[in-house]
N, C-alpha and C positions, 0 to 999 in steps of 0.2 A: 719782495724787498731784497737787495742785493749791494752786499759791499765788500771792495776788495783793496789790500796795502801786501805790497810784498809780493806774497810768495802763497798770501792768506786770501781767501774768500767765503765770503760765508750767503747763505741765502734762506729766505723764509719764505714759502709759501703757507697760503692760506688765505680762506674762503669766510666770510661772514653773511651773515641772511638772518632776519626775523630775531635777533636778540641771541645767536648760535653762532659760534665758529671754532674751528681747526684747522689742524696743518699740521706741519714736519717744517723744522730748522737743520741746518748740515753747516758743519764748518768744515773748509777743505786746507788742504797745505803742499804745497806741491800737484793740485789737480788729482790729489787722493784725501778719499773722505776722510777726518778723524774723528767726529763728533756728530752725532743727531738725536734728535730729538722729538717727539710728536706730541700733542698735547689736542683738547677739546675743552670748550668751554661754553657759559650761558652768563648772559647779561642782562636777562631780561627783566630783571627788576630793577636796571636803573638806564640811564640814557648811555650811548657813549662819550659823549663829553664827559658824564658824571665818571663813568668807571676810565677814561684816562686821567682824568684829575687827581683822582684818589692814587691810584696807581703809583702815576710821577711823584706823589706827594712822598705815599709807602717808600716807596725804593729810594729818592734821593737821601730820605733822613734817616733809611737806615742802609747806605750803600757801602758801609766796611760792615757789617751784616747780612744783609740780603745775599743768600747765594741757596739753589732751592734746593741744596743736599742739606741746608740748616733750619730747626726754626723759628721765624720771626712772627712778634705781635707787635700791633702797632695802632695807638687809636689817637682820635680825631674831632671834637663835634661827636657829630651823632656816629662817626663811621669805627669801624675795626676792620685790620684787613689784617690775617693772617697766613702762613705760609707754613705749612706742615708738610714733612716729608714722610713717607712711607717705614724709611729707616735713615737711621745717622751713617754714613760716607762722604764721597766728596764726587767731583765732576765725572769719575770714571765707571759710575752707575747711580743711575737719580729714576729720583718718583714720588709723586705726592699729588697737592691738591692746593691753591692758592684758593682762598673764601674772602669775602668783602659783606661786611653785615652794617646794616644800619639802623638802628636803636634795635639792635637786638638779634635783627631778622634779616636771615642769607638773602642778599641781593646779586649776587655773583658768584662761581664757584669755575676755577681752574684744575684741572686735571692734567699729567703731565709726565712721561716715563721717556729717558733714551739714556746716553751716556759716550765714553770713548770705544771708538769704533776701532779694530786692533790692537 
């Protein structure tokens, strides 16, 4: 996934298989790195339809919230989708662990460490 305005580009690679995926995100500026990111995660208790939906859901209605140096609880139906960070800062060192449960029980779990690069 690759998009670029400006002077900005940014890119995500990553790999999915069997309800498992990872990768590394980079935002660059000037054609130098300033931000990345890598992250791994497991979905195998729900479909991916089901965990984009929740997802889009999570984030748009709490997106003057959502940011994964903060964190957010958010529930649904049967679903909760949480976002926990490892410590309270802000974009220029991050780490945590995004979880999606449904009536009760981990159906997803995000894992997730990078920050500003220089």
């Amino acid at each position: 996934l690759e998009y670029k305005e400006g002077e900005w580009f940014y890119r995500d690679l990553y790999y999915v298989g069997n309800g498992i995926f990872m990768g590394v995100e980079a935002g660059h500026f000037q054609n130098k790195p300033v931000f990345a990111m890598s992250y791994q995660g497991n979905f195998k208790g729900m479909t991916e339809e089901e965990m984009d939906k929740i997802l889009r859901e999570a984030l748009r209605e709490n997106w003057q919230r959502t940011r994964i140096w903060k964190k957010v609880e958010w529930e649904k139906d049967d679903y909760k989708y949480v976002c926990e960070p490892d410590f309270t800062g802000s974009i220029e060192e991050i780490g945590g662990t995004e979880r999606i449960y449904k009536k009760d029980k981990q159906i997803y779990i995000f894992y997730y460490a990078g920050g500003i690069i220089g």
